[in-house]
C-alpha positions as CSV (number, residue, x, y, z in Angstrom):
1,X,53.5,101.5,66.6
2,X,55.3,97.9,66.7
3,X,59.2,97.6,66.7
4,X,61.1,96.6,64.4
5,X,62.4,92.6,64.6
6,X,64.9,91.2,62.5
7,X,64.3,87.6,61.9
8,X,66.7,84.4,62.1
9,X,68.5,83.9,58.7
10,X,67.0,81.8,56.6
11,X,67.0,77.8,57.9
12,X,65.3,74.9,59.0
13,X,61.7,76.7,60.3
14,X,60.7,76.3,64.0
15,X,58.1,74.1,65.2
16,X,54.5,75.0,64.6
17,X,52.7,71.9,65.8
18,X,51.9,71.4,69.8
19,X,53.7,72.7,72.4
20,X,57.6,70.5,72.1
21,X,56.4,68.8,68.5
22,X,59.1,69.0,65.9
23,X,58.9,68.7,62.0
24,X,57.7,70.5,59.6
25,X,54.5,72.8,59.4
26,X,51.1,72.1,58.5
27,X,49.9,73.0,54.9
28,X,47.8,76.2,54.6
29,X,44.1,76.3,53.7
30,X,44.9,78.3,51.0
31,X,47.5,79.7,48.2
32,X,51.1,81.6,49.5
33,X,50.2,85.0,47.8
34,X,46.4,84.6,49.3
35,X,47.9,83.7,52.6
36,X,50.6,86.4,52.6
37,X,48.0,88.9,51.8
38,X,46.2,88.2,55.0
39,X,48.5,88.2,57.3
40,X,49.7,91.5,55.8
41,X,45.7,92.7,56.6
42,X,45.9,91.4,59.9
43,X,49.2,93.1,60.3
44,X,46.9,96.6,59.1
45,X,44.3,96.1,61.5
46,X,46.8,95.6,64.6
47,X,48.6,98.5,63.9
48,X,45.4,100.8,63.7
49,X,43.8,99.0,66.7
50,X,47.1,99.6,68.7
51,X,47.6,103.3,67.5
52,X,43.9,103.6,68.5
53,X,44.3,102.8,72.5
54,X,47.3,105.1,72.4
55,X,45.5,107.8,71.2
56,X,42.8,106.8,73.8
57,X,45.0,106.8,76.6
58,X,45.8,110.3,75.4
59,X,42.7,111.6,75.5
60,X,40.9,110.6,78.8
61,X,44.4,111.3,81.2
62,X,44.2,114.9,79.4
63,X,40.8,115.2,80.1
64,X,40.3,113.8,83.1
65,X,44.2,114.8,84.9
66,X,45.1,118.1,82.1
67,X,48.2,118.6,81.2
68,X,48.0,117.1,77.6
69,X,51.3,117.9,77.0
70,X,52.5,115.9,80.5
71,X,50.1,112.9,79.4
72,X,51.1,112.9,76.2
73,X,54.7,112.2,77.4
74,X,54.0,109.6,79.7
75,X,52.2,107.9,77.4
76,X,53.8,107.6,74.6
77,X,57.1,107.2,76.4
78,X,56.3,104.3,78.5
79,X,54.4,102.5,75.3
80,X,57.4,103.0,73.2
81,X,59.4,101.4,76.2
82,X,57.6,98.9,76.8
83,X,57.3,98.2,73.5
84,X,61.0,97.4,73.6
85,X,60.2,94.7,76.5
86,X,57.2,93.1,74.2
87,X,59.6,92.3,71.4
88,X,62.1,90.9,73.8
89,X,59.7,88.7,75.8
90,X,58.0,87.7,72.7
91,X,61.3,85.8,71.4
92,X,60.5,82.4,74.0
93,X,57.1,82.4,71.9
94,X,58.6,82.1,68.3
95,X,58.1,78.5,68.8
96,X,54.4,78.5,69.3
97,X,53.6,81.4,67.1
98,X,50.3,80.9,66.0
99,X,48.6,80.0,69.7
100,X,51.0,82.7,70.9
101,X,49.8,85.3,68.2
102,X,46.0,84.4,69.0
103,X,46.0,84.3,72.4
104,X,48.2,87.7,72.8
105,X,45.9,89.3,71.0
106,X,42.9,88.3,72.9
107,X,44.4,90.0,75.9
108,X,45.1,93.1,74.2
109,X,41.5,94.0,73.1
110,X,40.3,93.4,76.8
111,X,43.4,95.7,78.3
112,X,43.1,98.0,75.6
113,X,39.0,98.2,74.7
114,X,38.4,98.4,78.8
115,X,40.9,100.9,79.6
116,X,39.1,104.1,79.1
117,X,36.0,103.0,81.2
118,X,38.3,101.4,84.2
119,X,39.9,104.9,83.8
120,X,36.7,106.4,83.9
121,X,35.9,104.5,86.8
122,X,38.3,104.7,89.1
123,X,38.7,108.6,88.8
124,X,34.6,108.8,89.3
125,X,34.3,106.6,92.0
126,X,37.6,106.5,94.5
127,X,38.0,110.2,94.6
128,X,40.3,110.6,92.0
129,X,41.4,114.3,93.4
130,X,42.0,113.3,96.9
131,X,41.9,110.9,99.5
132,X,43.7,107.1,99.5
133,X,42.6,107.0,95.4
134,X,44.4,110.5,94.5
135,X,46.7,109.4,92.4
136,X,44.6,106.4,90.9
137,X,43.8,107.8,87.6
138,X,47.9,108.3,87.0
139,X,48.7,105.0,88.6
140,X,46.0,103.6,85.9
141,X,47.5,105.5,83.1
142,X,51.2,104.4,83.4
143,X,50.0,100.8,84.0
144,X,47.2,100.3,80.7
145,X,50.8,102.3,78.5
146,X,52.7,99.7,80.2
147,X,50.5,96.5,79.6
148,X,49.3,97.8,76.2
149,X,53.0,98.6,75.0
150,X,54.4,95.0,75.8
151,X,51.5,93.1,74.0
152,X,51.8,95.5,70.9
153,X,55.8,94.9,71.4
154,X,55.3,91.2,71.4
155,X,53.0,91.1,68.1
156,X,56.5,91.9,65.8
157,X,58.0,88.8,66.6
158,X,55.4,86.5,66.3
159,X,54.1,87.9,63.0
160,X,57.3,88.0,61.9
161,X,57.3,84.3,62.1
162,X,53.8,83.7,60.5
163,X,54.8,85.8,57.5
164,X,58.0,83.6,57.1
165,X,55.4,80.5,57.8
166,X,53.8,81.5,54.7
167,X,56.2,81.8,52.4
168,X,60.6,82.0,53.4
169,X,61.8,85.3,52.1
170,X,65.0,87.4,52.7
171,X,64.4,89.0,56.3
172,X,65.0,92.9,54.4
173,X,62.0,92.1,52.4
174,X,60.2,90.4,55.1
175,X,60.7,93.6,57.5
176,X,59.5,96.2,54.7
177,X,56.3,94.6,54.0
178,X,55.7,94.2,57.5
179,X,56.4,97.8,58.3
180,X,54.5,99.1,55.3
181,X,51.6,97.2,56.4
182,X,51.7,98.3,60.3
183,X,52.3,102.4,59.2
184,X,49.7,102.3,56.8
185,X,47.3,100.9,59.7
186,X,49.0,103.0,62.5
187,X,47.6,106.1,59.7
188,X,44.4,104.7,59.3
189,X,43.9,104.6,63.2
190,X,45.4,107.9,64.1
191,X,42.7,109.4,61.5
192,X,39.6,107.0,62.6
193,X,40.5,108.3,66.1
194,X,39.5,112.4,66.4
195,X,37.3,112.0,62.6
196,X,35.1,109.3,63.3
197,X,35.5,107.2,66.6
198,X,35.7,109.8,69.3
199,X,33.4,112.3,67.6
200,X,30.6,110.1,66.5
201,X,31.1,107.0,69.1
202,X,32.5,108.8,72.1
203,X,36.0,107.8,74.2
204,X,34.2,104.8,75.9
205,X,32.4,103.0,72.8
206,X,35.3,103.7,70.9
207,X,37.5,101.9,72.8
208,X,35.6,98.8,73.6
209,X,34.7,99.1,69.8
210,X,37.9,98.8,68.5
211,X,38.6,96.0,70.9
212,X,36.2,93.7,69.5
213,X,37.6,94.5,65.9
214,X,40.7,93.6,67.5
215,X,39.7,90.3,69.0
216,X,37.5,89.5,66.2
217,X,40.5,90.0,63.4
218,X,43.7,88.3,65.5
219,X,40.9,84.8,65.8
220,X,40.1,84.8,62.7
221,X,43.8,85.4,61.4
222,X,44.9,82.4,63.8
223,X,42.1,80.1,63.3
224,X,41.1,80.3,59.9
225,X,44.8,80.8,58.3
226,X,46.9,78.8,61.0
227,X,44.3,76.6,62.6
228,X,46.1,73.4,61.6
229,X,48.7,74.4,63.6
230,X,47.4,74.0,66.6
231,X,46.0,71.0,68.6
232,X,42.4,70.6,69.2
233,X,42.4,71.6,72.2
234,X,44.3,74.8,71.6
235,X,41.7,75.5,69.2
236,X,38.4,75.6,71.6
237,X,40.8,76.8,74.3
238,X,41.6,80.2,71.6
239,X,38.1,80.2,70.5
240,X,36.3,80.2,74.0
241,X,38.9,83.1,74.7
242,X,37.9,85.4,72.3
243,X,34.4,84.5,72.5
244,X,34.2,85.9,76.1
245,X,36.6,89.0,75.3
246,X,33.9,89.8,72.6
247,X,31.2,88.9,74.7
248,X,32.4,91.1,77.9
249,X,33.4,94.2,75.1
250,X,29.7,93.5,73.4
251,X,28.1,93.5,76.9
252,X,30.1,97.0,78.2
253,X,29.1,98.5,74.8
254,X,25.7,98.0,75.0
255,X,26.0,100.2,78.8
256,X,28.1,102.3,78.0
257,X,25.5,104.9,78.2
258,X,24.2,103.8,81.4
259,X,27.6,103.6,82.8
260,X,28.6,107.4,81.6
261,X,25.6,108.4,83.3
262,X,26.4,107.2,86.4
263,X,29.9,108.0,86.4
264,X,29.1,111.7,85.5
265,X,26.4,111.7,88.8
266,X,29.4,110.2,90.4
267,X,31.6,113.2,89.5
268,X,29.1,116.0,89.4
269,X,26.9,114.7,91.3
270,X,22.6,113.4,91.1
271,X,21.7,117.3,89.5
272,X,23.1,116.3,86.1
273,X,20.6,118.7,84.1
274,X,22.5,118.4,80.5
275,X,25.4,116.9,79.4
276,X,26.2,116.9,75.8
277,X,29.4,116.7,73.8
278,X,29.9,119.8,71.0
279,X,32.4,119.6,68.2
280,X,34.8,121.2,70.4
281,X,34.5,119.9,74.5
282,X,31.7,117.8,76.6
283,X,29.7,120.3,78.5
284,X,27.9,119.7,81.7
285,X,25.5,121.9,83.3
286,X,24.3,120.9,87.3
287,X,21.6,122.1,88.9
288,X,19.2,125.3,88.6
289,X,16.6,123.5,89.4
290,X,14.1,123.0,92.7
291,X,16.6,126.0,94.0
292,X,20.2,124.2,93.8
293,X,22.7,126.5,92.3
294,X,23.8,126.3,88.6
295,X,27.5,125.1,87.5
296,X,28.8,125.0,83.9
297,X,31.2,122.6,83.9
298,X,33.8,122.2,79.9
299,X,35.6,118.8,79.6
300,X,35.4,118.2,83.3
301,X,36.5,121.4,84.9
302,X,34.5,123.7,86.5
303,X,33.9,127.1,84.7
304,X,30.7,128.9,86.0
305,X,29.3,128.4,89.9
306,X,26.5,130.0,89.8
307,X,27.2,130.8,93.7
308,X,30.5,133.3,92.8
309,X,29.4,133.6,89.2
310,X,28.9,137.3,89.8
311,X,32.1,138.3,92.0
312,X,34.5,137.0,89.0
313,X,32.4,138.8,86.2
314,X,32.0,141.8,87.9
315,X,36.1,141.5,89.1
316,X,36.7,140.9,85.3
317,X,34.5,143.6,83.6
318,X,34.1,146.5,85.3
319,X,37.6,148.0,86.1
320,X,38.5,147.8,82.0
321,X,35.1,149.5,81.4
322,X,36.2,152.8,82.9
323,X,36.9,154.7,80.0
324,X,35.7,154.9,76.4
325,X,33.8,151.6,76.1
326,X,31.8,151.9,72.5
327,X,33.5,149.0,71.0
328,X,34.1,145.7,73.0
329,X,35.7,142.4,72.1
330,X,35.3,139.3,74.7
331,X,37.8,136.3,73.6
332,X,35.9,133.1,75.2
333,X,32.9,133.7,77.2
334,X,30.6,132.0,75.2
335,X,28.3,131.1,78.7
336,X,27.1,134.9,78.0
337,X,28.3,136.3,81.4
338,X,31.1,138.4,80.7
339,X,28.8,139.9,78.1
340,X,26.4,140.4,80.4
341,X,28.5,142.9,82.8
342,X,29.7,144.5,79.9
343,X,25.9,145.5,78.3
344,X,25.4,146.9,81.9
345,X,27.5,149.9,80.9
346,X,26.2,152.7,79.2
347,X,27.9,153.9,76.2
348,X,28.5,150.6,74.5
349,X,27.2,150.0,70.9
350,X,28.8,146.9,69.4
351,X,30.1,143.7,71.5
352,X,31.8,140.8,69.6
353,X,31.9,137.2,71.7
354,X,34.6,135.0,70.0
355,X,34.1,131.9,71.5
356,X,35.4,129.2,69.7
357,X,32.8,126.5,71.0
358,X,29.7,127.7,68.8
359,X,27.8,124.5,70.6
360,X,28.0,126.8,74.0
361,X,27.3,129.6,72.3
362,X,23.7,128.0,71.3
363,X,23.4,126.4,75.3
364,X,24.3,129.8,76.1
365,X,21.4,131.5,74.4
366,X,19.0,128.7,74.3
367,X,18.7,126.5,78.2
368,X,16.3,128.4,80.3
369,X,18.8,128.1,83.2
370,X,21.8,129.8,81.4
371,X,20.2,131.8,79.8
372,X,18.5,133.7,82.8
373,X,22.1,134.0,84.4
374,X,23.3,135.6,81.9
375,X,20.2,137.9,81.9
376,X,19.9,137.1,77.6
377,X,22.3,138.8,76.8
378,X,22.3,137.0,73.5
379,X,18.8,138.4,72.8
380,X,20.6,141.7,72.6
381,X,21.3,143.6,69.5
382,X,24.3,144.8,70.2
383,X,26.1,141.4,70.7
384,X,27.5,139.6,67.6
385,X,28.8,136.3,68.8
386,X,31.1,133.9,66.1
387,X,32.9,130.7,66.5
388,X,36.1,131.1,65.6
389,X,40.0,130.7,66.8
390,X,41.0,133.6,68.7
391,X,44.1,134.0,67.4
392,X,43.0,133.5,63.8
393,X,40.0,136.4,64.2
394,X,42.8,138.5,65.9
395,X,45.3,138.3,62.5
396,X,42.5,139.4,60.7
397,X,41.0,142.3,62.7
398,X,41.6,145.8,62.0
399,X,44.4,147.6,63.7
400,X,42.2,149.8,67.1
401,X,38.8,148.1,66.3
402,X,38.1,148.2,70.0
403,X,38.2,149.9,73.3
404,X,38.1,147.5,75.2
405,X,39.2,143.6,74.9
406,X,38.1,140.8,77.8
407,X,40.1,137.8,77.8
408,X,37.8,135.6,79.6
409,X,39.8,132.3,78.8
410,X,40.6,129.3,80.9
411,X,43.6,129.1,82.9
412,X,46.7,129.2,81.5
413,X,48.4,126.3,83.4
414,X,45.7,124.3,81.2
415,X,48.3,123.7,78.3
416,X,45.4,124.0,75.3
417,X,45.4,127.4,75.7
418,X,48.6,128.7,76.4
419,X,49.0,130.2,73.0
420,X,46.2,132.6,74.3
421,X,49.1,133.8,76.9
422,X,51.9,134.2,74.6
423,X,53.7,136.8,74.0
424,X,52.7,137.0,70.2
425,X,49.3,136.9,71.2
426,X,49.2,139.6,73.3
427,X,51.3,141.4,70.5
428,X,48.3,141.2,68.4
429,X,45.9,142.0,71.2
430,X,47.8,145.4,71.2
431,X,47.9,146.3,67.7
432,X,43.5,145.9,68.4
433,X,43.2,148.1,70.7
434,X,42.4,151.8,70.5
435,X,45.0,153.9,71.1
436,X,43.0,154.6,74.9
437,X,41.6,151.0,75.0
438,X,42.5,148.4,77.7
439,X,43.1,144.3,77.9
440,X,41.5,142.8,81.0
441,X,43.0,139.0,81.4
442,X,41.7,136.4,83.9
443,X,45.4,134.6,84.8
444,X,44.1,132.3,87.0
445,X,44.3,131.6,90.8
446,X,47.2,134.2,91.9
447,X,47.6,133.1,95.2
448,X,47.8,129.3,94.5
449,X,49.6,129.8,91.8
450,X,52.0,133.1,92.1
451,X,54.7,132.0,89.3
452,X,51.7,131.6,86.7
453,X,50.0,134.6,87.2
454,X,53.3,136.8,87.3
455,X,54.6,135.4,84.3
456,X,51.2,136.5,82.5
457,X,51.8,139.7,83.6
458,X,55.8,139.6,82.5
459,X,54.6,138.7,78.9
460,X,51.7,141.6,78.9
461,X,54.5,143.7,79.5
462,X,56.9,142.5,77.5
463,X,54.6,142.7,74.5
464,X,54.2,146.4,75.6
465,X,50.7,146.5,77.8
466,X,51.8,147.0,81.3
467,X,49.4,145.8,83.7
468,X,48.0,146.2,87.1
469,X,47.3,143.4,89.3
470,X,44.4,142.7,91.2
471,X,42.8,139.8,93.1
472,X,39.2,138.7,94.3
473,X,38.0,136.3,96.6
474,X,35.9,133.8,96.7
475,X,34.0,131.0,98.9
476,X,33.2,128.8,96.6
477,X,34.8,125.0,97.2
478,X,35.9,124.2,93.5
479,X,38.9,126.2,93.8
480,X,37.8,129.2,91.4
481,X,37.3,129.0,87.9
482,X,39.1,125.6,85.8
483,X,39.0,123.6,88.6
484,X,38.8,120.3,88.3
485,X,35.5,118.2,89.2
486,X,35.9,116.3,92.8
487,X,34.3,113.2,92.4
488,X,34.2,113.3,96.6
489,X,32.4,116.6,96.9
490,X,28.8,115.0,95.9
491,X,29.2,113.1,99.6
492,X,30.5,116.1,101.6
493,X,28.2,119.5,99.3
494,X,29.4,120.6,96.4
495,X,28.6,124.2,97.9
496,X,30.9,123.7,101.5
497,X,32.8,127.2,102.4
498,X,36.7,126.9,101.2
499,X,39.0,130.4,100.7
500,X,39.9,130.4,97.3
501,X,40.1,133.8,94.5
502,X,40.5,134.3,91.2
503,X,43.5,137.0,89.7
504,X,43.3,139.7,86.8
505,X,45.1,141.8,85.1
506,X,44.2,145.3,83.4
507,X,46.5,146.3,81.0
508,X,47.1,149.5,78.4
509,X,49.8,150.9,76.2
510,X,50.4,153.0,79.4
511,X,49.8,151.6,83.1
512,X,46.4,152.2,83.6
513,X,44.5,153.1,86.8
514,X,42.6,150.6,88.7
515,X,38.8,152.2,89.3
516,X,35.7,152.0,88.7
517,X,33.2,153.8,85.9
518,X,31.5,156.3,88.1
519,X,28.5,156.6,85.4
520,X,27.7,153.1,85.1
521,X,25.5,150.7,87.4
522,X,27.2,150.1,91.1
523,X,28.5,146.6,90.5
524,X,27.0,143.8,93.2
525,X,30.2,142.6,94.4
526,X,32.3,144.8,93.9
527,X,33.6,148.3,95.9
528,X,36.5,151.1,94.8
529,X,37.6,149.9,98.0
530,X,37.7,146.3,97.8
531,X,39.3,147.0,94.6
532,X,41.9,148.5,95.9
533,X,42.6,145.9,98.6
534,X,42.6,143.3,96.0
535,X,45.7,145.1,94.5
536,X,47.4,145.0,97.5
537,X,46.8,141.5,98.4
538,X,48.2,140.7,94.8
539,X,51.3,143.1,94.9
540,X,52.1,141.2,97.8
541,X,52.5,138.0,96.1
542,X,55.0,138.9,93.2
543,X,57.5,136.8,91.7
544,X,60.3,139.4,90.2
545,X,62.6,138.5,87.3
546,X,60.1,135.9,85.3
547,X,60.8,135.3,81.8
548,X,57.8,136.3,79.3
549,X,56.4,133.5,77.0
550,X,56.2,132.3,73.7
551,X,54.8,130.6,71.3
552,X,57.7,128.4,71.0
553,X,59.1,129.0,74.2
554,X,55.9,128.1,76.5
555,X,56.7,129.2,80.2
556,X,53.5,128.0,81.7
């Protein structure tokens, strides 16, 4: 969005010649209204192209640092700030508006079309999550919202001027049809954005994409309306400038692919097997092949290891599976696993996967390497798996459709999905289950994060499923399940030894005991006895007195 400006009163108009000329301004190629009209469309296009690379900026720090919420926030309140410092600066170039228009905006589509692949870069090559680099990616962030705030801050002024050029009006009219043209474009490019750039294009080709329409429209504006204007020289100097932005955008387009490529071997390392991007998140898988384990990796973080797989399915299934298990509901786990451990039981005639990534779902049931971990499970007759929103298919479910419910959902500290964790949520979660049934919920890492994981289990409870905590262990090095992908670990094995666990809870409408299903299969991984120890190592980390949360009171 540009700021507002509020132009000189009507007088003697500024010099628009060279640099120091005086007099009056050169004559237009063409009509006022015709002249008017284009600046108004350049006006349009600006707007768009700037809401784009906020939107952009968005995106890629959520995805690659989480915390939309957080980025969101930094974002948009250092753009809109140094928006404030574009408008001021711009006021020295009111004199030179044309060249100064032109050349500003030459600057802005190489800041803002390159700034989701030097982004990219430097989080998939300087170890974005650790080392010298760690905080490279934020650094990055801040300063593209800073740069890209000033030059969208310093376009008011200047266009301000070369709609007055055109044709002297009252500034109140000036303003309004300046501002009507920049919010109609700033709606046009916060719809192009998540309907047609980033879903068809991708985050990198969008960008440098909209760059070039940027560069291409703010030369054209300056050298086809206001070209007498400027010198000679300031002509070839504008036109050589734009030439190479387009030029360096054109040439970054054209490997973008080969650039994502390697930035994603980079990050995940050289056992890329498939990478694709649904409707919903990118999904990677690495490995199962020549012997190297299998990971599943959504939007960058790490949600199956095929290497501790087992030990959180099994910690996740099996102690909600002791008692009557006919009817089961698993919210997420569209890789399959979850359903997996669960058609292990005997007894169990119907199991709905909501998973709202139906693109995983068909990965899930269709790559050889998945498929085989999850033992098919989607070959099974029993399994019915939809895409849908959780909480949506919750509203409409029948009050005590199911024995048992698996939340198999990514962390709650990962702010997308902390309506899954609410309080209301688990309010309809209760109102689904049999009047016997039980809730198992994966609440992330409880020992790196205590004050999460208790407050999951202050909302079960305050929604009325007490809970019982438990904890598993693991060896793996990404940290447990959500983790985010360490563009370092390719160098030093993505399969090194590191203590790290995962943390449930099993809840009911009464406390429920924490056992085992005596008649079904003896898990892998899992022991009555390192069940029970798993409960005391989580008792021990407790955080009394937490607050539940809420939909509109998000504690996470």
């Amino acid at each position: 969005m540009i700021e507002p400006h509020v132009p000189a009163p009507p007088g003697p108009p500024p010099s628009w010649g060279a640099p120091g000329g005086t007099g009056a301004p050169a004559p237009l190629p063409v009509r006022p209204g015709t002249g008017r009209f284009l600046v108004l469309a350049g006006v349009f296009v600006c707007a768009a192209c700037g809401l784009v690379y906020e939107l952009e900026l968005v995106a890629l720090a959520s995805y690659l640092i989480g915390d939309s919420v957080t980025q969101a926030s930094v974002v948009l309140s250092v753009m809109v700030f140094a928006m404030g410092l574009g408008s001021l600066a711009a006021k020295r170039l009111r004199r030179f508006a044309a060249a100064g228009f032109g050349a500003l905006e030459a600057v802005l589509a190489l800041v803002g079309g390159s700034s989701a692949m030097v982004l990219y870069a430097v989080f998939a090559w300087t170890g974005g999550w650790g080392g010298l680099w760690a905080d490279g990616p934020r650094v990055l962030l801040v300063g593209f919202s800073l740069t890209i705030g000033v030059l969208i801050g310093a376009e008011v002024p200047l266009l301000m001027e070369l709609i007055q050029r055109v044709r002297r009006q009252d500034p109140g009219g000036a303003v309004a049809d300046l501002f009507a043209a920049d919010y109609v474009g700033a709606l046009v490019g916060g719809l192009a954005f998540p309907f047609v750039l980033l879903p068809f294009l991708g985050q990198l080709t969008g960008a440098l994409l909209t760059g070039t329409v940027n560069a291409v429209v703010g030369a054209a504006l300056v050298l086809g309306l206001f070209r007498r204007d400027l010198t000679r020289r300031a002509r070839w100097l504008l036109l050589t400038a734009n030439v190479l932005v387009v030029a360096l955008l054109a040439t970054a387009t054209v490997l973008a692919d080969d650039f994502e490529r390697a930035a994603r071997h980079a990050v995940y390392g050289q056992d890329v097997r498939v990478a694709v991007r649904t409707d919903v998140q990118e999904v990677v898988l690495t490995g199962d092949a020549d012997g190297r384990p299998l990971d599943l990796f959504l939007d960058g973080r790490l949600r199956v290891s095929d290497s501790d797989e087992r030990r959180y399915h099994e910690a996740l299934v099996s102690p909600a599976m002791d008692g009557p298990h006919a009817r089961v509901l698993i919210l997420g786990g569209g890789d399959g696993l979850a359903a997996r451990e669960v058609l292990r039981h005997p007894g169990v005639r119907r199991v709905d996967v909501v998973e709202p990534d139906a693109g995983l779902v068909r990965l899930a049931r269709n790559d050889p390497g998945l498929s085989a971990l999850n033992e098919h499970a989607y070959g099974d007759p029993r399994l019915h798996a939809g895409a849908a929103d959780a909480f949506r298919r919750l509203r409409s479910t029948p009050s005590a459709a199911y024995d048992v419910v698996i939340s198999d959902l990514p962390d709650p500290d990962i702010t997308a999905g902390t309506k899954l964790y609410s309080q209301e949520f688990y309010g309809l979660l209760r109102r689904v289950l049999a009047p016997d049934g039980r809730l198992a919920v994966h609440a992330g890492p409880v020992a790196d994060r205590p004050r999460t994981f208790w407050t999951v289990d202050a909302t079960l409870r305050a929604a009325g499923l007490p809970a019982v905590a438990y904890r598993v262990g693991t060896r793996d090095a990404h940290e447990g399940r959500d983790a985010a992908p360490d563009p370092g670990r390719a160098a030093a094995g993505p399969h090194a030894p590191a203590p790290r666990g995962w943390g449930f809870l099993l809840a009911a409408r009464a406390a429920p005991a924490l056992r085992l299903d005596p008649a079904a299969p003896r898990p892998r991984t899992l022991t009555p006895e390192s069940l029970a120890g798993g409960a005391r190592d989580a008792a021990r980390t407790r955080v009394p007195g937490l607050p539940p949360s809420t939909l509109v009171h998000p504690r996470y």
